[in-house]
C-alpha positions as CSV (number, residue, x, y, z in Angstrom):
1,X,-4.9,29.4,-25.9
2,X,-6.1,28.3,-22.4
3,X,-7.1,31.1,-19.9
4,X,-8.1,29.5,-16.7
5,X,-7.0,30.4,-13.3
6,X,-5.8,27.8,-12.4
7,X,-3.7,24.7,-14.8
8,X,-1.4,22.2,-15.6
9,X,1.4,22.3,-17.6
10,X,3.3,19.8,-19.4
11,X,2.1,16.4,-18.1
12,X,4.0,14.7,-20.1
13,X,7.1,15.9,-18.7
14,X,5.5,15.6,-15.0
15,X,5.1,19.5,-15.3
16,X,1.8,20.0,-14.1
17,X,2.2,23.6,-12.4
18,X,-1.0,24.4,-10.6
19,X,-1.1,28.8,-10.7
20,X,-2.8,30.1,-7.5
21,X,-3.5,33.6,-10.0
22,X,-3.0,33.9,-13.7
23,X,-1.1,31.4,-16.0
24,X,2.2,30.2,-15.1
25,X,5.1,31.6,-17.2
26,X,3.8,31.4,-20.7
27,X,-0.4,32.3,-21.9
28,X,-0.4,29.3,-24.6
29,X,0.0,25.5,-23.3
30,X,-1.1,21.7,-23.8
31,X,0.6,18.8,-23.2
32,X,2.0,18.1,-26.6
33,X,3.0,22.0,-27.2
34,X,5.5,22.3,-23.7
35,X,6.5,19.1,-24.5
36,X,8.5,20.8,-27.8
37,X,9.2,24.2,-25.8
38,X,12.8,24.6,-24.8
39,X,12.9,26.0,-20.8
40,X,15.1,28.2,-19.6
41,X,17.5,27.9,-16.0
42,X,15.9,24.1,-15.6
43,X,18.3,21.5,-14.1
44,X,16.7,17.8,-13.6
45,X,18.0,16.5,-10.5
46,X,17.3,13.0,-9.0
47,X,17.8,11.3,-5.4
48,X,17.2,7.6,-5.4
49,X,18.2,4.5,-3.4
50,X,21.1,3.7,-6.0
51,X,23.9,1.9,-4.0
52,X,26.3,4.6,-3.6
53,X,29.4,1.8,-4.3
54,X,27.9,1.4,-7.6
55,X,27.3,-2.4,-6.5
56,X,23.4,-3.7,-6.9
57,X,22.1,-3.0,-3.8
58,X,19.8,0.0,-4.6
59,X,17.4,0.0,-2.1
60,X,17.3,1.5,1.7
61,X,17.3,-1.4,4.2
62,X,16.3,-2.3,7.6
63,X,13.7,0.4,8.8
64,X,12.8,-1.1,11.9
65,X,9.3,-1.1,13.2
66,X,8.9,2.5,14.9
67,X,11.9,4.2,13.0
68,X,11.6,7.2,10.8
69,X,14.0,7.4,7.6
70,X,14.3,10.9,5.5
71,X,14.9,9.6,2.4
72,X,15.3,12.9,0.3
73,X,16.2,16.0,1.8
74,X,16.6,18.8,-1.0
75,X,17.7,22.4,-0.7
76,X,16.9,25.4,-2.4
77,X,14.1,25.9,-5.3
78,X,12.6,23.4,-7.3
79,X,9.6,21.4,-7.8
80,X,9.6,17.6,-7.7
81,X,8.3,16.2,-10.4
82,X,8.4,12.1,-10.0
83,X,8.0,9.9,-7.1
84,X,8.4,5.8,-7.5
85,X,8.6,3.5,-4.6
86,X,8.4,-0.1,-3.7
87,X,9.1,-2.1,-1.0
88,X,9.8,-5.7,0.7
89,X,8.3,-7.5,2.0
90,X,4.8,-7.7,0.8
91,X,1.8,-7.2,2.4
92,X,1.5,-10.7,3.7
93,X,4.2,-9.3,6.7
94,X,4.4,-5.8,6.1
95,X,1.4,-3.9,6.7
96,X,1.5,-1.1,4.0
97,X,-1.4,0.5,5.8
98,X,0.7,1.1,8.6
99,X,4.3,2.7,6.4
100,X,3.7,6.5,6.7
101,X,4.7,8.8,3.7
102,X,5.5,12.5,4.9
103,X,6.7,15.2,3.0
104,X,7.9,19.0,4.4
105,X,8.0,22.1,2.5
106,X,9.8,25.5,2.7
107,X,11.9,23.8,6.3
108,X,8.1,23.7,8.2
109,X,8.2,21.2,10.8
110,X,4.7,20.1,10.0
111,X,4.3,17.7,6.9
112,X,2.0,19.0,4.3
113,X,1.7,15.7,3.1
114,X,0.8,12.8,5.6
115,X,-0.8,9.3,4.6
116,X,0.2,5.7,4.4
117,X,1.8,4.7,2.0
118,X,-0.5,2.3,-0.1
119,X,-3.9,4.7,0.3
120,X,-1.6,7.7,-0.9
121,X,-0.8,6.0,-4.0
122,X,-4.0,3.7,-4.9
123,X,-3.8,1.4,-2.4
124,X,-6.7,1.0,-0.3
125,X,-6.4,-1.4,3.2
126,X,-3.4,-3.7,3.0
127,X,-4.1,-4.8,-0.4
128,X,-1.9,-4.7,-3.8
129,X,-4.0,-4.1,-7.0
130,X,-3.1,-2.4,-10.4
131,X,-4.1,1.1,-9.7
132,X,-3.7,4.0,-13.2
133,X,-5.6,7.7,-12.8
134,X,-4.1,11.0,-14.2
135,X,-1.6,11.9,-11.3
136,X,-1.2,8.5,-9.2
137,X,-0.6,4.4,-10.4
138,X,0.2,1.7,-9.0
139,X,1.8,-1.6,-10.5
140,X,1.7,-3.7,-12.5
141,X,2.9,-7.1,-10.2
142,X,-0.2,-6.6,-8.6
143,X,0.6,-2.9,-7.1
144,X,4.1,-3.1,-6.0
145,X,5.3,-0.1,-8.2
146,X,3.9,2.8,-6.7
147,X,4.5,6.2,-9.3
148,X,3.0,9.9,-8.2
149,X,3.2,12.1,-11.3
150,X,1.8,15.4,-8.9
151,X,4.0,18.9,-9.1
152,X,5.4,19.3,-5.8
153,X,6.8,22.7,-5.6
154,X,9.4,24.2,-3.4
155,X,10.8,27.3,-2.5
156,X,13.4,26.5,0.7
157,X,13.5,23.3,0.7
158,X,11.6,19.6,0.5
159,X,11.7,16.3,3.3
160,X,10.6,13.0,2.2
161,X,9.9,11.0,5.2
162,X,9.2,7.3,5.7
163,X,7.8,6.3,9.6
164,X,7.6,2.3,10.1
165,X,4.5,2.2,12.0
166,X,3.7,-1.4,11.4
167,X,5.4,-4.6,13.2
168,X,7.2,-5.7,10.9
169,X,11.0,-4.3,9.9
170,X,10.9,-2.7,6.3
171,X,13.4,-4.6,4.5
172,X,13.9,-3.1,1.3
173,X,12.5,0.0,0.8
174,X,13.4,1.2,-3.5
175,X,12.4,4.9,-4.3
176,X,13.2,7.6,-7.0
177,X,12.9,10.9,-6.2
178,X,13.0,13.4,-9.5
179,X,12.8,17.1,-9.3
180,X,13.7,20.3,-11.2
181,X,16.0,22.5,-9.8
182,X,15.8,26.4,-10.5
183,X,17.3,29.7,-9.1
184,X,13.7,30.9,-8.5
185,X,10.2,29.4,-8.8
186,X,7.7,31.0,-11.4
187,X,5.2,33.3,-9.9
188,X,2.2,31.8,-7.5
189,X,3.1,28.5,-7.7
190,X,1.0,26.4,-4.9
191,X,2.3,23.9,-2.2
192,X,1.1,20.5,-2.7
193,X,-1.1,18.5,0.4
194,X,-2.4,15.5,0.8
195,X,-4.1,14.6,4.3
196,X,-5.5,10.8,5.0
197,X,-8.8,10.4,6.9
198,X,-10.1,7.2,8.4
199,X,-13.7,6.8,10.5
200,X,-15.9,3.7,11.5
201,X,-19.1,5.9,10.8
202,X,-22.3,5.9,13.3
203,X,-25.6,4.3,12.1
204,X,-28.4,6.4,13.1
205,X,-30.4,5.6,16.8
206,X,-33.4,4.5,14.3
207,X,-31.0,2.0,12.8
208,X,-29.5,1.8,8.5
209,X,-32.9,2.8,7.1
210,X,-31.3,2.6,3.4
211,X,-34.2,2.9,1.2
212,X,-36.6,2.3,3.7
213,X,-36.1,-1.3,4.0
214,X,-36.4,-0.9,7.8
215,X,-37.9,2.6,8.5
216,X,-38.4,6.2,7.0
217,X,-36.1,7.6,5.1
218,X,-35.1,11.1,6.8
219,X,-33.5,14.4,5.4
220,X,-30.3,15.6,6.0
221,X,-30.2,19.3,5.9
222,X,-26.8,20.3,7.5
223,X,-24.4,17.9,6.7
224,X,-23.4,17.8,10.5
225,X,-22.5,14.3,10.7
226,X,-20.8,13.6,6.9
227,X,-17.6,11.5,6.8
228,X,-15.3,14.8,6.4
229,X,-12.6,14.3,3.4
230,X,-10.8,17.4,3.6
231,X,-10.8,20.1,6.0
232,X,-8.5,23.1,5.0
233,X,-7.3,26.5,5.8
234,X,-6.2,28.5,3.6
235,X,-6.3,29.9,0.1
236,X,-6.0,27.3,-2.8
237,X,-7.8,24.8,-4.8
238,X,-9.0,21.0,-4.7
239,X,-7.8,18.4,-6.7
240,X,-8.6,15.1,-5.8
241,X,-9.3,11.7,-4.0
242,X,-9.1,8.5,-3.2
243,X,-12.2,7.1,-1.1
244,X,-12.0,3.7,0.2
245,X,-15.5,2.2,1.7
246,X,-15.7,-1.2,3.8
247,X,-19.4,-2.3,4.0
248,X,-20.3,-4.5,6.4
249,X,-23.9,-5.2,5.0
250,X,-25.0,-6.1,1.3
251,X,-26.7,-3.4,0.7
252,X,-25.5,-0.8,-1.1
253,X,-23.3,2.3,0.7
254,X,-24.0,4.7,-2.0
255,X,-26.7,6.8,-2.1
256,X,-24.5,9.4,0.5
257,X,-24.2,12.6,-1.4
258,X,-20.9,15.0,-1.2
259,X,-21.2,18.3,0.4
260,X,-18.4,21.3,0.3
261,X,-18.9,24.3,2.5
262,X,-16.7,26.7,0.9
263,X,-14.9,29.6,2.9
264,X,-17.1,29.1,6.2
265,X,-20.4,28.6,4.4
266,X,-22.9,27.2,7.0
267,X,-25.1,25.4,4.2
268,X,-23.1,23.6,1.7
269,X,-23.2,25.5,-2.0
270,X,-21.9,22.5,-3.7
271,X,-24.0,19.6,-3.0
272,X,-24.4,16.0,-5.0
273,X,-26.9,13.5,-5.5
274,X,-25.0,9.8,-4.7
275,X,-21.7,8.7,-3.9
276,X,-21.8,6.8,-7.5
277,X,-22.2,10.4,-8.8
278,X,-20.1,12.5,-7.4
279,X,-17.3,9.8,-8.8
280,X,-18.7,10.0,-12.4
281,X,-20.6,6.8,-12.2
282,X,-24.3,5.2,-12.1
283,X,-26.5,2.6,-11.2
284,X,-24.6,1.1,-8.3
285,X,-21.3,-0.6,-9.9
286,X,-19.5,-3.0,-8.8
287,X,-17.2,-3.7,-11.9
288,X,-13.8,-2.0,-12.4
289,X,-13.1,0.6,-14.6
290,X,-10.6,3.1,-14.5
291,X,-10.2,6.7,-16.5
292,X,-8.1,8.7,-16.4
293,X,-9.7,11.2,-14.0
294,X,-12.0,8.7,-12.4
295,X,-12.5,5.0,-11.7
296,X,-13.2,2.0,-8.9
297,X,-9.9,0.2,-9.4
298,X,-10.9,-2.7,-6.9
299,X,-14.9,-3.7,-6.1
300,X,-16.2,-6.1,-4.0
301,X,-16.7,-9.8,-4.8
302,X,-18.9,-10.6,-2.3
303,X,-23.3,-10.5,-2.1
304,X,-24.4,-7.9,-3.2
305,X,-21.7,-4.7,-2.1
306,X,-20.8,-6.6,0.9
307,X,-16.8,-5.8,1.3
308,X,-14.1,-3.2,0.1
309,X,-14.4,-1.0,-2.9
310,X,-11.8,1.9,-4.0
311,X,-12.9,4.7,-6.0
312,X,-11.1,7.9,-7.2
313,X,-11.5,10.6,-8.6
314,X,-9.4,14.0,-9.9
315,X,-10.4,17.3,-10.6
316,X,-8.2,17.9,-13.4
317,X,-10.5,20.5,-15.5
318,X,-12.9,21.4,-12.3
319,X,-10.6,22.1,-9.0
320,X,-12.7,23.7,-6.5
321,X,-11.5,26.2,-5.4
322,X,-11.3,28.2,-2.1
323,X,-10.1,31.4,-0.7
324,X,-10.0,31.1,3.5
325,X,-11.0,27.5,4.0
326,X,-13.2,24.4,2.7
327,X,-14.4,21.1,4.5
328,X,-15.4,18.4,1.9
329,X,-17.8,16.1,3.5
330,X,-19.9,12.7,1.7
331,X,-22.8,11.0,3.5
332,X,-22.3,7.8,4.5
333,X,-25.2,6.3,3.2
334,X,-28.4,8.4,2.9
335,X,-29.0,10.6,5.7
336,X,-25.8,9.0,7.6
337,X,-27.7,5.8,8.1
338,X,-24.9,3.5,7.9
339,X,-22.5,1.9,9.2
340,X,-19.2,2.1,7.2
341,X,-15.4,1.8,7.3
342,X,-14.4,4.6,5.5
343,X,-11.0,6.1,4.9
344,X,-9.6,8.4,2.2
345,X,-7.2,10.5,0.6
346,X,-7.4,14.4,-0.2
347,X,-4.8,15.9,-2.3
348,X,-4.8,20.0,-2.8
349,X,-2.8,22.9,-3.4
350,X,-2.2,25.8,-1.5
351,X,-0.2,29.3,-1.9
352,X,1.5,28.2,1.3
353,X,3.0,25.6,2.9
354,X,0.5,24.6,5.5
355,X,-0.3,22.0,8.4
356,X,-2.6,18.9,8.2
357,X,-5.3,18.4,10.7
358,X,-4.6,15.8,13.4
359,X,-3.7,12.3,11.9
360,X,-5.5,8.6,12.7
361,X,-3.6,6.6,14.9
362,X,-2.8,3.5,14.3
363,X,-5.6,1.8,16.4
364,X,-7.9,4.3,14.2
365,X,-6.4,2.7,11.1
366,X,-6.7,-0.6,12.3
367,X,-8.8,-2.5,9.6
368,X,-12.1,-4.5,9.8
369,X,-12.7,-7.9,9.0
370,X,-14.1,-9.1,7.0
371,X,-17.9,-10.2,7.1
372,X,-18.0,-14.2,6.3
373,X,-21.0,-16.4,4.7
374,X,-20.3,-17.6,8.9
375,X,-21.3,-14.5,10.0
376,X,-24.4,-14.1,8.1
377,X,-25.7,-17.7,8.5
378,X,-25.3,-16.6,12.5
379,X,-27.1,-13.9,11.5
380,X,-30.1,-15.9,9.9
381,X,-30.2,-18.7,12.5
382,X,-30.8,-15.2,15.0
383,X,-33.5,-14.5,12.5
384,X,-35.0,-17.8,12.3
385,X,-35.2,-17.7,16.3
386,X,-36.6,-14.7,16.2
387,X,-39.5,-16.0,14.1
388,X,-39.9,-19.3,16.3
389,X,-37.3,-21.0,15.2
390,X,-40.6,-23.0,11.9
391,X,-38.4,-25.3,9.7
392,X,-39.3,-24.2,6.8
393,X,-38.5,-20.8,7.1
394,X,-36.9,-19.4,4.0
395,X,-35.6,-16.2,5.1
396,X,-37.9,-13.2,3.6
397,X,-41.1,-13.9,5.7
């Protein structure tokens, strides 16, 4: 028997009911035992992009660069339960960072649910890589087959929503769409969000003093100027992200701890001790690894953790919770001392249907460069002028 306050049920199934009070339905549960229970007043219901002649051209076509396509529109009660998507062409032509996903609850004309398309399923920049946690995957084929196994409940009504924000027409856009349909939802059933957050972050005037290589290290006692994750009113719980960091620098962009201020706390009562940490790891990484609650699905290849790494993690067993409002914040780097690209995705549930904060545009979205062995030999012959130019400067004097 499981009495928490919160739960999911039947993952197997794609059931994973997140209660916002008691346990949902029935007081005994685990994957394996729902899986054998029969349900009552249940009707599985699907919308995809079959070809309606019954031909083979199942896919959506032509979404022109700054068009908007609803590509499920349900009525009624129900919960959706299965989301797959790909689409053409790649991201050689089609920026993926730049396909909005949207999704409306209960007929609110605000999306509760607003990111692109590749962070919101695993996909960090305008890369394809295999992607597998608990709730979200992404592949194989290098990431085309993007899956969300997160409950999506309903009450009046759900809108799926693709905007074309890139420059590029999305020529074949393939999607499943399955949901249960019932007469009434169970009791306290919470509305799914997910919000998508990008900032290039602010050294500090004295410059990146990571681990004192090139000044003090200072405190950071408020948590004023964190890279903000979520930011959320409302009653509900927290259950997850996707963080994607682009360090310009080789040295590392990780010893930022997470901060939450929970129901308009002015000092943060959940506070961490590394970014590494707070996503389960240690010591730095830079190898993949993926869990299914936690993982860095793509790491940089480059010195030291010059370049892009994705990390995730899901608070499947530990939501945190919140009754009026939370902001989730990280450093980005100790003390905010670094610059960083940083973006990421939030996904929650609330007892209502609520709207998101204000979204990045897509000049906020726009993504760095990368930083070349060019770039830093620039850098070094600045260095070596800076030193008067010797020649046989080696580069640690």
């Amino acid at each position: 028997m499981i009495n928490v306050r919160f739960k999911f049920l039947s993952l197997l199934i794609g059931l994973m009911f997140f209660s916002l009070s008691g346990i949902s339905q029935e007081n005994v549960s685990g994957e394996l035992y729902d899986l054998a229970k029969v349900k009552n007043g249940v009707r599985n219901k699907r919308i995809s992009s079959t070809d309606p002649t019954g031909g083979n051209n199942d896919r959506l076509e032509n979404i022109k660069s700054g068009e908007t396509r609803v590509f499920a529109d349900i009525k009624g009660s129900g919960v959706i339960n299965h989301i797959w998507i790909t689409i053409a062409p790649g991201p050689d032509r089609l920026i993926r960072n730049d396909v909005i996903l949207r999704m409306y609850w209960d007929g609110n004309e605000k999306p509760s649910v607003e990111a692109p398309i590749g962070p919101f399923f695993g996909q960090g920049w305008n890369e394809q890589y295999n992607y597998a946690s608990f709730p979200l995957s992404a592949g194989p084929a290098r990431g085309t087959g993007m899956s969300s196994y997160f409950v999506m409940p309903f009450a009046k009504g759900a809108r799926l929503e693709v905007e074309n924000q890139s420059d590029h027409t999305i020529e074949a856009f393939y999607f499943y769409v399955d949901y249960l349909e019932m007469d009434k939802l169970p009791k306290d059933m919470g509305r799914f969000h997910a919000w998508y957050n990008h900032e290039l972050t602010d050294a500090l005037p004295e410059g990146e003093t990571e681990w004192g290589v090139v000044g003090e290290n200072k405190n950071n006692t408020t948590g004023a100027d964190n890279y903000v994750f979520a930011d959320i009113k409302g009653k509900g719980h927290f259950v997850g992200i996707n963080y994607y960091v682009h360090c310009p620098t080789p040295m590392w962009y990780g010893e930022g701890d997470d901060m939450w201020f929970i129901d308009g706390e002015q000092k943060p009562s959940l506070i961490g001790t590394g970014t590494e940490d707070f996503f389960n790891t240690s010591w730095c990484p830079k190898e993949p690894f993926s869990h299914p609650y936690f993982g860095y699905p793509r790491v940089n290849n480059d010195i030291g953790w010059l370049g892009r790494t994705h990390v995730y993690r899901f608070f499947i067993n530990d939501p945190v919770f919140f009754e009026t409002e939370l902001k989730a914040t990280i450093e980005h780097g100790h003390n905010n001392n670094l610059t960083l690209d940083l973006a990421s995705v939030a996904y929650w549930y609330q007892d209502k249907a609520s709207a998101l904060p204000p979204a990045p545009t897509k000049e906020e979205r726009r993504l760095k460069p990368f930083i070349s062995n060019t770039d830093i030999h620039k850098w070094r012959h600045e260095w070596r002028k800076s030193k008067g130019n010797g020649s046989k400067l080696w580069g640690n004097e």
